[in-house]
C-alpha positions as CSV (number, residue, x, y, z in Angstrom):
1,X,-16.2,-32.4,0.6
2,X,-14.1,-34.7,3.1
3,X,-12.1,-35.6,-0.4
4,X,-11.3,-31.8,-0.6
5,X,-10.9,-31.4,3.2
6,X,-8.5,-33.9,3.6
7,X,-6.1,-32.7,0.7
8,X,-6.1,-29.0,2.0
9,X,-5.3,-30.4,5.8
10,X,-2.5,-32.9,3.7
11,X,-1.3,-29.7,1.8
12,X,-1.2,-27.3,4.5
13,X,1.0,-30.5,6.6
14,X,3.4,-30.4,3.3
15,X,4.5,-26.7,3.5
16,X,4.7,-26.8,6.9
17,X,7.5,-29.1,6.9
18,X,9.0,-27.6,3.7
19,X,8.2,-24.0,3.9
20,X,10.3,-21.5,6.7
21,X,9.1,-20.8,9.8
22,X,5.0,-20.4,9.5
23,X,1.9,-19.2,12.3
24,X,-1.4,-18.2,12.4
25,X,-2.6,-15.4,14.3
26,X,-5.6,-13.6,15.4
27,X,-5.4,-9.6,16.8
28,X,-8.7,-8.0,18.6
29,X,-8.4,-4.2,17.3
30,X,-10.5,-1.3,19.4
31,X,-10.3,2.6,19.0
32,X,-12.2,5.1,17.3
33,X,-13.1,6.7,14.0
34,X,-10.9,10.2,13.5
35,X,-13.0,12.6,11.9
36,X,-9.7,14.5,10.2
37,X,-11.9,17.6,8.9
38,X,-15.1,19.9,9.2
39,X,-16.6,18.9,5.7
40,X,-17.6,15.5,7.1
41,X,-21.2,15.4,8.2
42,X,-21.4,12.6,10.1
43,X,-20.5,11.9,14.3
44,X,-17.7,9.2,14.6
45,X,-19.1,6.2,16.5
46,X,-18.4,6.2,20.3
47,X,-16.4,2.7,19.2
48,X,-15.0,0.9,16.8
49,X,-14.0,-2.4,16.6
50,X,-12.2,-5.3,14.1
51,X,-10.6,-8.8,13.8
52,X,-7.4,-9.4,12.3
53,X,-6.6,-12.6,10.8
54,X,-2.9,-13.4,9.6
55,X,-0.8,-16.4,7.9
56,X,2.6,-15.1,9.4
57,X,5.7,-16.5,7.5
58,X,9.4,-15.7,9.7
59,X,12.4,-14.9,6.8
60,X,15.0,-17.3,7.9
61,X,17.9,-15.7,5.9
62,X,18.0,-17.5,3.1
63,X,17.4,-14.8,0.4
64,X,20.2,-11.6,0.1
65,X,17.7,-8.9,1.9
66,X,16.9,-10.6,4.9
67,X,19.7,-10.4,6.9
68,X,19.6,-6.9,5.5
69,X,16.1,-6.1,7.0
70,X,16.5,-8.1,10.3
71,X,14.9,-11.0,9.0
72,X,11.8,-9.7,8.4
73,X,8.1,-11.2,9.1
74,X,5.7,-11.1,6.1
75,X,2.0,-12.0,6.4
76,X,-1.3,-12.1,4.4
77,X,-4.3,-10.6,6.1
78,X,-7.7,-10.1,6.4
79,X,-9.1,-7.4,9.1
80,X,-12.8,-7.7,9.6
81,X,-13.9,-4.2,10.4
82,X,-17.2,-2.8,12.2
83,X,-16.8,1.0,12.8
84,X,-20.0,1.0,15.5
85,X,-22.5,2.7,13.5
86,X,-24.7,2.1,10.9
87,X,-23.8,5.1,8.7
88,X,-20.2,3.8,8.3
89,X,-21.1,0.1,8.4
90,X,-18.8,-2.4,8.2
91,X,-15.8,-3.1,5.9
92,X,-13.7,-6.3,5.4
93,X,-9.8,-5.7,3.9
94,X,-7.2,-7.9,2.7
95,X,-3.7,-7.3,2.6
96,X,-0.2,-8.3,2.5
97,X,2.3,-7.0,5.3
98,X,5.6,-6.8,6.5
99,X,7.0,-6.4,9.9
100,X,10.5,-4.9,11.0
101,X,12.4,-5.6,14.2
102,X,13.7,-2.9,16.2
103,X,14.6,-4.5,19.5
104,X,15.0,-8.2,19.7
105,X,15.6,-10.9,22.8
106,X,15.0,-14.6,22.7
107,X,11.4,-14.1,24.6
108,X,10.5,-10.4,23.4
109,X,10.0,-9.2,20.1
110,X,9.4,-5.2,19.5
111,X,8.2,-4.5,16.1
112,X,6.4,-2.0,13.3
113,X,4.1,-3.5,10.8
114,X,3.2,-2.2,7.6
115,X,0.4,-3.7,4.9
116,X,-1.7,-2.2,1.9
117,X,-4.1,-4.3,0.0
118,X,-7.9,-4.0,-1.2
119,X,-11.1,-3.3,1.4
120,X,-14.9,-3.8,0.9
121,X,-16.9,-1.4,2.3
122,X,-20.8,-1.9,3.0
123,X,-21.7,1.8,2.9
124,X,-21.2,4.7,0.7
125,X,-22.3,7.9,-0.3
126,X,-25.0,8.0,-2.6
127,X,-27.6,11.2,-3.7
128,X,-30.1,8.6,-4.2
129,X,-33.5,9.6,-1.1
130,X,-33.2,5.9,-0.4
131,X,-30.2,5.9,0.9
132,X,-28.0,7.7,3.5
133,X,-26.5,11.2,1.7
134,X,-25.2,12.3,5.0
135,X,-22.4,9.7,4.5
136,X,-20.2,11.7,2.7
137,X,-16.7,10.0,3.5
138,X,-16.9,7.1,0.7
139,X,-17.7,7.7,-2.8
140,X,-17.0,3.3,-3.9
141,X,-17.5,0.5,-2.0
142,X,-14.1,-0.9,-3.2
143,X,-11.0,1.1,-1.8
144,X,-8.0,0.5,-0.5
145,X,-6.7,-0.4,2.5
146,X,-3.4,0.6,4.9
147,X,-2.7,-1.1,8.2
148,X,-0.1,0.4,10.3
149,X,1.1,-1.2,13.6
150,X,3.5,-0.1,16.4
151,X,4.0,-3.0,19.1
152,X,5.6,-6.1,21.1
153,X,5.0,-10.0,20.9
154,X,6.1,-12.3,23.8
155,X,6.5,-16.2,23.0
156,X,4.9,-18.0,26.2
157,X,5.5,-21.2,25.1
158,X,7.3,-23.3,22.1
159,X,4.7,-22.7,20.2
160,X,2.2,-20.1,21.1
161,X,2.9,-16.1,21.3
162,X,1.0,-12.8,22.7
163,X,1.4,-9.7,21.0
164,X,-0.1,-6.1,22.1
165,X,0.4,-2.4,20.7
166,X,-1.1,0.6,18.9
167,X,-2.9,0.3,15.4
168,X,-3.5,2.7,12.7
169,X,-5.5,1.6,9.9
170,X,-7.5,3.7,6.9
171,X,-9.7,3.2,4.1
172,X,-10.3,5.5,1.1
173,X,-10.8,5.3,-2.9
174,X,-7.7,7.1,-3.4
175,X,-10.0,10.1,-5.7
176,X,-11.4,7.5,-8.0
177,X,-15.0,8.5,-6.7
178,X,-15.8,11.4,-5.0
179,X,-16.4,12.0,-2.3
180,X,-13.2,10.8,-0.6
181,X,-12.3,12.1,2.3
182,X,-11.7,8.4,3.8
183,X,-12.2,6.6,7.0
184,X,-9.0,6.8,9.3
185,X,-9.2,4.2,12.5
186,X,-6.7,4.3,15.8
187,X,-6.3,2.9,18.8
188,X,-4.8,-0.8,20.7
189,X,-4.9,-4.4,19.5
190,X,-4.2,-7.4,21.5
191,X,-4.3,-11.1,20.2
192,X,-2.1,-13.7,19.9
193,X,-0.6,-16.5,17.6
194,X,0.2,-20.2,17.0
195,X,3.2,-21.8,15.3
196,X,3.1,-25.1,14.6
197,X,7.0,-25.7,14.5
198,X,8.7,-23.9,17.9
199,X,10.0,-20.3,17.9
200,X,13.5,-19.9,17.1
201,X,15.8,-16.9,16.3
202,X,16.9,-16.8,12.4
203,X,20.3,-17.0,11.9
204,X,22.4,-17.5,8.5
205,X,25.8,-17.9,8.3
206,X,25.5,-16.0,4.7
207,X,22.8,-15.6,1.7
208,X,22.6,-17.6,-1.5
209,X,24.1,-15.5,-4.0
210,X,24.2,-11.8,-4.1
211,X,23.0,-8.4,-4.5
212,X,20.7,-8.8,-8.2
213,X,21.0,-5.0,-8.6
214,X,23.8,-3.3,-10.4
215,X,24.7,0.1,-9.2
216,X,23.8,2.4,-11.5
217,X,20.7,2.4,-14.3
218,X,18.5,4.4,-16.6
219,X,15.1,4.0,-16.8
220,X,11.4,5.0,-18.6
221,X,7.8,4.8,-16.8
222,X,4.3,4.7,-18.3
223,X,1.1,5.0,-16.7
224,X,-2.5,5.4,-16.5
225,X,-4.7,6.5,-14.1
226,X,-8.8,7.6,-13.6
227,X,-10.3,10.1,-11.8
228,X,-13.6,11.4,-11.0
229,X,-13.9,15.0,-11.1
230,X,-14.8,16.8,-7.9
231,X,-18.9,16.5,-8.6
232,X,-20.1,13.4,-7.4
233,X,-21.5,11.0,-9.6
234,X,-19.7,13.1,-12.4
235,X,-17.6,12.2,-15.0
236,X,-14.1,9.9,-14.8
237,X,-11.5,11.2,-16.6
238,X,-7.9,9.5,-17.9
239,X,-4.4,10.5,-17.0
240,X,-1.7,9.7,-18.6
241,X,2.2,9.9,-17.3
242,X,5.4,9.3,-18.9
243,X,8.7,9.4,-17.4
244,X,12.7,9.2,-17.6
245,X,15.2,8.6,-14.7
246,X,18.5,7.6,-13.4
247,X,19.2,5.9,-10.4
248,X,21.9,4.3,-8.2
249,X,21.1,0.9,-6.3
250,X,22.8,0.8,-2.5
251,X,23.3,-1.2,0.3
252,X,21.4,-3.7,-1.8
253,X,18.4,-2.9,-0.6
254,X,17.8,1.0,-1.8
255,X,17.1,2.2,-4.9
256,X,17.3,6.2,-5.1
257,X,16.6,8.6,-8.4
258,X,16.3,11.0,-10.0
259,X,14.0,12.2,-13.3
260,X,11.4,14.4,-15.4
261,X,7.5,13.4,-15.2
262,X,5.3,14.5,-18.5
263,X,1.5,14.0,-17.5
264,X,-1.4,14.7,-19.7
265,X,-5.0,15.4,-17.9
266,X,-8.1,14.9,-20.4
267,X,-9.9,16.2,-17.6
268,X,-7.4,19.8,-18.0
269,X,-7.9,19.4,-21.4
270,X,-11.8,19.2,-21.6
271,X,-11.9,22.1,-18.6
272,X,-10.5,24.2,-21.5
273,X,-12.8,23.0,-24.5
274,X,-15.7,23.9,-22.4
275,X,-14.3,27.4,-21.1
276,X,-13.3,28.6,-24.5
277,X,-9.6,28.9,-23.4
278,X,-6.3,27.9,-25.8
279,X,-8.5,27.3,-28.7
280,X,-6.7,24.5,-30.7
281,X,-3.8,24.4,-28.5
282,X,-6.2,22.4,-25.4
283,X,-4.2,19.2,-25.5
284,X,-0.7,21.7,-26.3
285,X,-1.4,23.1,-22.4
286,X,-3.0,19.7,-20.4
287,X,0.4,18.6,-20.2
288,X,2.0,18.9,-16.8
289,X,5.8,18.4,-16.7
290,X,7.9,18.0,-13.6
291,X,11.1,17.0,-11.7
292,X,11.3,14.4,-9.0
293,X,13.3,12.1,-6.2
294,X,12.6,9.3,-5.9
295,X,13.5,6.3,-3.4
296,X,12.9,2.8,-3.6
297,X,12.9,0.1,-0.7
298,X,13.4,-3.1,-2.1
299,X,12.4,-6.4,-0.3
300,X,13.5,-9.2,-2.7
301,X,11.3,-8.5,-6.4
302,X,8.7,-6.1,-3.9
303,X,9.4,-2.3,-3.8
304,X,8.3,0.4,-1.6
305,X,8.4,4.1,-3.5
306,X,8.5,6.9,-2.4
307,X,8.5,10.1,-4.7
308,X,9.2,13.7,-4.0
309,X,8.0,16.1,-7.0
310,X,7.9,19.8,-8.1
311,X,5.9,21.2,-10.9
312,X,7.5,22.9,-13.6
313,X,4.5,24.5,-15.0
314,X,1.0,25.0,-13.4
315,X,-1.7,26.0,-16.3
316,X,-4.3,25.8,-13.8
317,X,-2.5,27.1,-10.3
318,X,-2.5,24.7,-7.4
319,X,-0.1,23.2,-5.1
320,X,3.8,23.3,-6.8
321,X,4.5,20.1,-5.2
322,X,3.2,16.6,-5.1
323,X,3.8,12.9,-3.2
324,X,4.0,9.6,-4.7
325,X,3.7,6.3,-2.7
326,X,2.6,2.8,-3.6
327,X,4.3,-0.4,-4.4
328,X,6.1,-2.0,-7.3
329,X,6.7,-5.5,-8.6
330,X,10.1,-6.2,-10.1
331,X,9.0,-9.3,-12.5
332,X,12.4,-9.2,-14.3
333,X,15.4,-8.0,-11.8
334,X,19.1,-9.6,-12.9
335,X,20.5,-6.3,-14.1
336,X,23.8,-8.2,-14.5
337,X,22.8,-11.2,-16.7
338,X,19.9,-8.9,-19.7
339,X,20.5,-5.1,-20.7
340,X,17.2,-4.8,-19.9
341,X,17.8,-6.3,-16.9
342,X,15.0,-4.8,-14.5
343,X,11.0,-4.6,-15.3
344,X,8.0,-4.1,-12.8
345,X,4.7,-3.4,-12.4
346,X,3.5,-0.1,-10.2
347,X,0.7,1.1,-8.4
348,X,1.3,4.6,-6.9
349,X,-1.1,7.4,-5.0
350,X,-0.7,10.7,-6.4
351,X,-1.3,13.4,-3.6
352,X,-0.5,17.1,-3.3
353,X,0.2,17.1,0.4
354,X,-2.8,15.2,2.3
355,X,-5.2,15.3,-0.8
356,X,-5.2,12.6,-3.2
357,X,-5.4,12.9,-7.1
358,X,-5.4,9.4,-8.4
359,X,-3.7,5.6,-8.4
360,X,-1.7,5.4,-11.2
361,X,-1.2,2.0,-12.6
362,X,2.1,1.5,-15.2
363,X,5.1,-0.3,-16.1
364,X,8.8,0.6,-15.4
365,X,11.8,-0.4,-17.2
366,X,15.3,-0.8,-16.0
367,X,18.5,-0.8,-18.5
């Protein structure tokens, strides 16, 4: 144990001196649970409370989209949540973040923070008399997790910061199990955070290299996704989405398009084999075509999506619009050296306004 001790304390000495500008912080976050409709049964706690843990890493301006962004802070997380209550529980998240500038001085630091990851959550609904059936929020004890913050930090010393603000943070399954009508958290954090090497402003004379994008590509999507259908404890049901678009790389740090989504539902498709209706032609009409925008925000080989759709046809009614939002990892990205110069891995929420409809998990391909 002291053998292992003493080579994480040696490694952890290593990247300090090799690595940018690194700290460790700690944030105290209180508020309250927002009970955002009528069909939850249960009272939100009178308080809820968590601890934030970070490893904080300063971009020094080294890569192309730093000095693009502000030099940007990234950070890996872990948030240990109790919501005050024992039909929520507790809940314990880890995520990845990224935090923008927007007004900056030698001493004061005014920022927005963004992170998405995983969360563990301790309670759930379950029809089981055993347990608690009132909690009808969760339908998994794995979801995912969004941390939104809106703040200031103040370095006090060389080495050791304060920070304060308002915090938004939520936890849901994304429609994977029902229910899902998620657990959405808001109110201040305070805390504080040590750097081992002093604070200093990053500054770069100029980036290695440049811009890895070319301006203008084609591209093809495929995904998969799983849903449960609106009975609890009911059956989970594939999707499946294809897609073709054109887009135009900017600033180099944008990515906007444009394209045509074909999805097929098997739970559409069953809903007709039960119900008698299209006989022979069920799989024919669980397709679901569609036209969307899309925009990208690219930090390096991480993208941000966002995706604007509208339905060209609607078997089955419902909203003629949807969202798309989620991140994507660009594991091949030098469109000037390959023809297929730009792959990545995606993991978007499909909602139709504030109601989700699945995760979709795929691969995207740049030419």
């Amino acid at each position: 144990m002291r053998l292992i001790f003493s080579i994480a304390i040696l490694c952890l000495t290593v990247s300090l001196k090799c690595m940018a500008q690194v700290s460790f912080g700690a944030n105290y976050l209180g508020g309250k649970v927002m009970l955002h409709t009528s069909k939850i049964y249960i009272q939100a706690p009178n308080y809820s409370q968590a601890l934030e843990l970070s490893y904080q890493r300063q971009s020094r301006g080294y890569q192309y989209w730093h000095k693009r962004y502000g030099y940007p802070e990234t950070s890996f997380n872990m948030a240990l949540v109790h919501y005050g209550g024992s039909e929520l529980g507790t809940a314990i998240g880890i995520y990845p973040a990224i935090q923008f500038s927007f007004l900056k001085t030698p001493k004061m630091n005014f920022f927005f923070r963004i992170g998405g990851g995983l969360a563990y959550a301790t309670q759930r609904w379950n029809r089981l008399p055993y347990s608690d059936s009132m909690n009808n929020i969760l339908g998994s004890r794995i979801n995912n997790f969004t941390m939104i913050q809106l703040g200031g930090k103040m370095n006090i010393t060389t080495h050791w910061s304060i920070r304060t603000g308002l915090h938004f943070f939520h936890i849901s399954n994304a429609a994977a199990r029902q229910p899902n009508y998620g657990i959405n958290t808001s109110g201040f954090f305070i805390g504080g955070a040590y750097c081992p090497q002093h604070h200093s402003t990053p500054i770069a004379s100029s980036s290695k290299g440049s811009s890895p994008y070319k301006k203008f590509t084609l591209g093809a999507t495929a995904s998969i996704s799983f849903a449960e259908d609106k009975v609890a404890d009911g059956p989970i049901y594939p999707n499946y989405t294809f897609g073709i678009l054109s887009g135009l790389h900017w600033r180099e740090k944008f990515r906007s398009s444009i394209g045509l989504d074909a999805a097929f539902s098997e739970k559409m498709r069953s809903f007709y084999k039960n119900n008698y209706l299209f006989p022979g032609k069920e799989k024919r009409q669980a397709w679901r075509y569609s036209v969307f925008l899309a925009h990208e925000f690219l930090w390096g080989r991480v993208g941000l999506p966002l995706q604007l759709g509208y339905y060209l046809n609607r078997p089955l009614g419902g909203e003629p619009i949807y969202q798309k939002v989620g991140l994507n990892y660009h594991f091949i990205r030098n469109l000037r050296k390959y023809k297929l110069g730009d792959a990545y891995f995606m993991l978007q929420l499909k909602t139709h306004y504030a109601s989700a409809e699945y995760v979709e998990m795929g691969l995207g391909i740049l030419f």
